[in-house]
N, C-alpha and C positions, 0 to 999 in steps of 0.2 A: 264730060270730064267729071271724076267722082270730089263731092267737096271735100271728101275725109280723103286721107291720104291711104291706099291697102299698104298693109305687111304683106310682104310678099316672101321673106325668109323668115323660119321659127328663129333666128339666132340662138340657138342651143336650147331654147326654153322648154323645158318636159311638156310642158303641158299643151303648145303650140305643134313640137314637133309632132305629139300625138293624134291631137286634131286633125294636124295639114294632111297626117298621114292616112288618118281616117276619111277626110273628104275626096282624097286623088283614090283611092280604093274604091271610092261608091260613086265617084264624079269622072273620074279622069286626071282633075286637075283641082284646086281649092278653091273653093266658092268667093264669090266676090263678098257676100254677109261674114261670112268667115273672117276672109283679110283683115273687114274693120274691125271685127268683133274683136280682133289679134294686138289693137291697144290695149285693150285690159282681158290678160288670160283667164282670169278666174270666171272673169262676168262671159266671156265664151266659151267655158265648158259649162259653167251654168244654165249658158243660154241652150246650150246644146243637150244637155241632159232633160230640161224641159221638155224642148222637143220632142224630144225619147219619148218620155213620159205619157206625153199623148200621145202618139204612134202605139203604142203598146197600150194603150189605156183597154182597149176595144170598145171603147165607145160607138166609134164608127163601122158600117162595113167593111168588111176589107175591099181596101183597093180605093174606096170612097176618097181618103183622105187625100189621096195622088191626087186625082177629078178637083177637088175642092183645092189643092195649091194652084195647080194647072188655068183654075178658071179666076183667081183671082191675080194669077201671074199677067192672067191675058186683059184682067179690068184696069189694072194697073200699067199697063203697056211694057210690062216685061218682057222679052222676048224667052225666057227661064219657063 
């Protein structure tokens, strides 16, 4: 059981409906980080543009950074 409550609807919000829409396009469906992140929209597009950021940095090899979520998903007992 999550302690933070998800958003589970944008309720009109621009900046939510954008996200939500952008995660069901690349996920399926809106990520569970997302939901929480969906009490405060600025600090989730924020957070989400970070991400970007590094995705795009190229720092990494490609494809590396997938490997590097995927194994820290699995240290963490994420099933994600």
């Amino acid at each position: 059981m999550p302690r933070v409550k998800e958003i589970e609807d944008a309720g009109g919000d621009p900046i939510l409906e954008d996200l939500f829409a952008k995660d069901r396009a690349a996920f399926g469906g809106v990520l569970n980080p997302t939901k929480v992140l969906a009490h405060c929209p600025p600090i989730l597009r924020a957070a989400k543009l970070l991400g970007a950021s590094i995705a795009q940095s190229g720092t990494l090899p490609k494809g590396l950074a997938e490997l590097v979520y995927l194994r820290v998903a699995s240290i963490n007992g994420c099933p994600f």
